[in-house]
N, C-alpha and C positions, 0 to 999 in steps of 0.2 A: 241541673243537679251537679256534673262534673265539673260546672265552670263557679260553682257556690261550693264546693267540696274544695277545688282548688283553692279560692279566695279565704277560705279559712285556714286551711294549713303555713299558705303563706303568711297571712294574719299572726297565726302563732309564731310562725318561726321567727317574722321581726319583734314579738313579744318579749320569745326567747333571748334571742340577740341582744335586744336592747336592756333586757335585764343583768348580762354578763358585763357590760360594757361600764367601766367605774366612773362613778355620777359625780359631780361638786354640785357646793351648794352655792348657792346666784345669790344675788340683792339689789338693790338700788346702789348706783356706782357711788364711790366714797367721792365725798368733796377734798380736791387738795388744799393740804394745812391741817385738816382736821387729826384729832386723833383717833389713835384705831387700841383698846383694850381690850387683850384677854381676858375673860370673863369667866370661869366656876359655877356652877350650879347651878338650878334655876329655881332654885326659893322653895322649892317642896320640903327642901327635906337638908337635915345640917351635915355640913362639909364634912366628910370622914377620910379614909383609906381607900376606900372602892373610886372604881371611874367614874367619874362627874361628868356630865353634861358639860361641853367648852362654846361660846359665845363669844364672836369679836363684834363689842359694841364700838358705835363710833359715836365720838363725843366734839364737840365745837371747840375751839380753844377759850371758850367762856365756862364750858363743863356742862354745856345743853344738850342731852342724849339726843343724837339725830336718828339713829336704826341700830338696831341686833341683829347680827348674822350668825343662825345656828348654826354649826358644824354636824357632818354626820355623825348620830350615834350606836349604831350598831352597823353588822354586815362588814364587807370587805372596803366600805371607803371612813369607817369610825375613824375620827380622832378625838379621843377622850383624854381624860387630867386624871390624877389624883387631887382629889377634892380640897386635902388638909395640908398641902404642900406649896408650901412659902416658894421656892426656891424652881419650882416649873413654870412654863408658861412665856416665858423671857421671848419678848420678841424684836427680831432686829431688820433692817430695812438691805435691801440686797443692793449693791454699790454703784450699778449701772444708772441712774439718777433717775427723775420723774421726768417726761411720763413713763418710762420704760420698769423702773423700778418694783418691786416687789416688797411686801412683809411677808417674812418667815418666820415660822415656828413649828412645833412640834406638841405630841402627844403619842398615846398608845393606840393599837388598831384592835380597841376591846370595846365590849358591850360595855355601854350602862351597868355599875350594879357589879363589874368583876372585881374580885375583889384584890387589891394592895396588886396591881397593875405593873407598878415597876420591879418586883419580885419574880414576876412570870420570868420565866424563858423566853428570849428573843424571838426563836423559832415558832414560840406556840405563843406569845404575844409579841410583835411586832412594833419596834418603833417609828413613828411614822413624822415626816416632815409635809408642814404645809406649808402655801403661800397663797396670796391672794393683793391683786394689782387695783387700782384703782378703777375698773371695772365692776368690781365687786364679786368676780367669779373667785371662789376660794377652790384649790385645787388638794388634794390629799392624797394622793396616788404613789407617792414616792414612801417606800415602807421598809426597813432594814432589819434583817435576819440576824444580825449579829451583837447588838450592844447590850451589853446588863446594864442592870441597875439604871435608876431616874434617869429620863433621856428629859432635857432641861431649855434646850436653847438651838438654834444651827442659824447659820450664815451663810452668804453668798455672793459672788463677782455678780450672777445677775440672775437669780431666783431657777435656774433650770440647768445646767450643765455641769455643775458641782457644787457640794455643799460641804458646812464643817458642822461638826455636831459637839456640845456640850453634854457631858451627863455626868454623872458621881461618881463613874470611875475613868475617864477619858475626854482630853480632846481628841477629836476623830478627825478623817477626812474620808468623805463620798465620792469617789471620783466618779463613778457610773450611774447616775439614781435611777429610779425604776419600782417596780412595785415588788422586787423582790431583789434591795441592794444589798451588797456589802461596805464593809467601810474598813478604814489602815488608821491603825494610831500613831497620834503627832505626838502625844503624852500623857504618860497614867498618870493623871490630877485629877485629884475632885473637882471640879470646873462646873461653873454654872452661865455667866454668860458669854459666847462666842461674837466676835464685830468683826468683819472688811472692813479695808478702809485703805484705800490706794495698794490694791492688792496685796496689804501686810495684813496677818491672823492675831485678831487680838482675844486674851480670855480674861474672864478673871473666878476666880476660884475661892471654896473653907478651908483648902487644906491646910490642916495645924499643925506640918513638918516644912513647910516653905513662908516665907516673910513677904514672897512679891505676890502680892494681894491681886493685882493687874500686871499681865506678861503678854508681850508677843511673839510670834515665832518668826519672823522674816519674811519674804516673800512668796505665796502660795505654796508651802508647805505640802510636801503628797509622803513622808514617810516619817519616823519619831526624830523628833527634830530640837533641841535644846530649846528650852526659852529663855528671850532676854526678859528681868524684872521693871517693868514700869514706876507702881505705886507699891511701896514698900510700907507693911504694916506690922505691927504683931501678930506672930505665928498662930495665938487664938483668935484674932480679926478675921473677917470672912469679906469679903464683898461680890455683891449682887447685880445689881444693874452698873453700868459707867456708859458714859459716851464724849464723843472725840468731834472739835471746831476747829475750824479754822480761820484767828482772828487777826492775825497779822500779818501782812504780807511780807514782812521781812524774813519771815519764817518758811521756811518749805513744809506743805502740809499740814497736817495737823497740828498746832499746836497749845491747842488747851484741851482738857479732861475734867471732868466730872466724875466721881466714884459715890458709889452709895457703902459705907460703912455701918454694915450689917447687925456687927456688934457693940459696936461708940455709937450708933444710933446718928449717925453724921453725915450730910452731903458735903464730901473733899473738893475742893479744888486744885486742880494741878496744871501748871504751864511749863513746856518743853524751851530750858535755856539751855545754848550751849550743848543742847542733843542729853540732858538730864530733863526730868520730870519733876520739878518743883512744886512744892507746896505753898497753895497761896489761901491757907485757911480754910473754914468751913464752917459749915450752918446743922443745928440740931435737926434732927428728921426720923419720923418711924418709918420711913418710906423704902420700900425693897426692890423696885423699879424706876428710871427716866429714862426720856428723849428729852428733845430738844432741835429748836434752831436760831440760828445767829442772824441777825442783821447788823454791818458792820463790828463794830467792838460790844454790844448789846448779845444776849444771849438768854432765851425764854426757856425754861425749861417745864417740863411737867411731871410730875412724880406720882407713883402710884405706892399704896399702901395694902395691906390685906380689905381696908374698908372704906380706902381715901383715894381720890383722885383730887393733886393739888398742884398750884402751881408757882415758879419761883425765877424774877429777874433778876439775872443780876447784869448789871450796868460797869462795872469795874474795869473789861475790857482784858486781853494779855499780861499775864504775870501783874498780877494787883490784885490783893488781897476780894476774896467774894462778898457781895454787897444781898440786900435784897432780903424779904422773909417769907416764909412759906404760908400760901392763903391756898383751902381747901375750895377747890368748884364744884365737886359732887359726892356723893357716899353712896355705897355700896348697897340696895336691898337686904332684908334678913336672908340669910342661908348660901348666899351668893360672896363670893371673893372677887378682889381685883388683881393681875398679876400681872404681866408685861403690860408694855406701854410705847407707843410708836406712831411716827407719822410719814408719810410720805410728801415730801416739800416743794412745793409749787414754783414756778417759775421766777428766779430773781426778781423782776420785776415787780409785779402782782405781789412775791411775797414779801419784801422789804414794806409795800404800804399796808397787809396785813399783819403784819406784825409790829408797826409803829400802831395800828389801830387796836389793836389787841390788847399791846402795854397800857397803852391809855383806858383801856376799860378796865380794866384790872386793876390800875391805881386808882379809876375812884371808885370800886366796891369796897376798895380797902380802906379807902378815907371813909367812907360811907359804914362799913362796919364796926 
């Protein structure tokens, strides 16, 4: 009896234990190449104000849903959305490369069902940062006591030691993460989405008292720190998603951009001459999210919409006007939104012949359609 007395309380006690102890949620490991979408809602019920249910589906770069990874939605490891918000959900790939690399992003540490999430108090609703590796293990443990208002997007040298966070009224920086972090602002901008990228902080912002649409702050940034302007637009221009290739060697790092112009309804092109950011035209689009990657002068991009998952080659190469039209892969279920959009990019080798295999399918659905 006192050795069945014993075995029960111990019983409980690692019940206990293990219930304190904060969970992720697991899946079938992600294929590299593939893409990874934010995903809203789960079709019950139409996208409003309150916390949504968030989903990172993964999708083939044909647009073929291979799995749904739920996130937690209640308790102390929730990351939840605002349901009816364009402008959250942004996700970006942490800098340290594949296989090591990470997607990050963000949400709220609220129930299902709370209502208008980004209004709460920091303190009594929490902004929360995830990631989740080609593994498929999604982690949500890193949670921040301090930011107001829409927390939108965050970044990283390498998914765990620091991060930078976008929301509606600040770039931030994380130096410490933890389940109960603080953070230092780099600048009070309305900012939406944050990029690494050879340890320089990139954003880009709506705010309608500045003109550079896309800014960066310099080298890992840890206190408020001037920005230099990128993409320069009208003060009522906003832009949303962008992302940064590297297509000519003659160029140190980065050298071409993509911006998504939010209110022209425009994918930008931009190529860095001379250490300026040129404009090399652009293509119509509802699309409020991309990635992307490059094989040689070639550059696949994929774009996401509130209801569109599309995708867009352009062949042009370094400073040369953008080529290429936008063909939709898949749409969104009722009551479900699409928001950020990302991949994690396979090894040079392998991925040069899946992405020549890739363009090739894609140009004949489109001949075909």
């Amino acid at each position: 009896m006192k050795m069945n007395r014993t075995f029960r309380l111990a019983t409980v006690a690692f019940l206990v234990t293990f219930a304190l102890v904060p969970l992720t949620s697991h899946a079938a490991p992600i294929t590299s190449g593939d893409l990874v979408i934010y995903r809203v809602g789960d079709g019950t019920a139409a996208l409003g104000t309150a916390a949504t249910a968030v989903f990172l589906d993964e999708y083939s770069p044909l647009g073929t849903l291979v799995q749904s990874i739920p996130l937690p939605t209640s308790g102390v490891t929730a990351l939840t959305a605002t349901g009816n918000s364009t402008t959250e959900g942004v996700i970006s790939v942490s800098q340290n490369g594949t296989p090591q690399a990470t997607l990050v992003f963000t949400g709220y540490r609220a129930d299902v069902g709370t209502a208008t999430p980004s209004s709460a108090t920091p303190a009594t609703v929490n902004r929360v940062i995830g990631t989740i590796g080609l593994g498929g293990l999604a982690n949500t443990t890193v949670a921040l006591t301090d930011p107001t208002g829409a927390i939108r997007s965050a970044a990283s040298t390498d998914g765990s030691s620091l991060f930078y966070i976008g929301t509606a009224a600040a770039v931030r920086y994380v130096g410490t993460p933890g389940p109960a972090a603080t953070s230092v602002s780099i600048d009070a901008r309305n900012s939406r989405q944050v990029l690494m990228s050879g340890n320089k902080l990139f954003a880009s912002n709506g705010s309608t008292s500045i003109t550079g649409k896309v800014q960066d702050y310099g080298n890992l940034p840890t206190t408020t720190t001037a920005a230099n302007p990128d993409v320069v637009l009208a003060t009522a221009d906003a832009v949303n998603g962008f992302a940064l290739f590297d297509l000519d060697a003659g160029v140190a790092g980065d050298d071409t951009l993509y911006a998504l112009s939010t209110v022209e309804g425009l994918l930008r092109k931009y190529s860095l001459v001379g250490g300026v950011w040129t404009a090399n035209g652009s293509i119509a689009t509802g699309a409020q999210d991309l990635t992307g990657y490059a094989a040689g002068s070639s550059v696949n991009l994929f774009l996401t919409s509130g209801t569109t998952l599309s995708s867009e080659i352009d062949n042009s190469g370094y400073n040369t006007s953008i080529t290429g039209t936008i063909t939709t892969l898949a749409t969104a279920s009722a009551n479900e939104g699409f928001r950020g959009i990302a991949v994690l990019i396979p090894e040079p080798s392998s991925f040069c012949l899946a992405i020549v295999g890739t363009a090739s399918l894609l140009a004949i659905r489109r001949r075909r359609s």
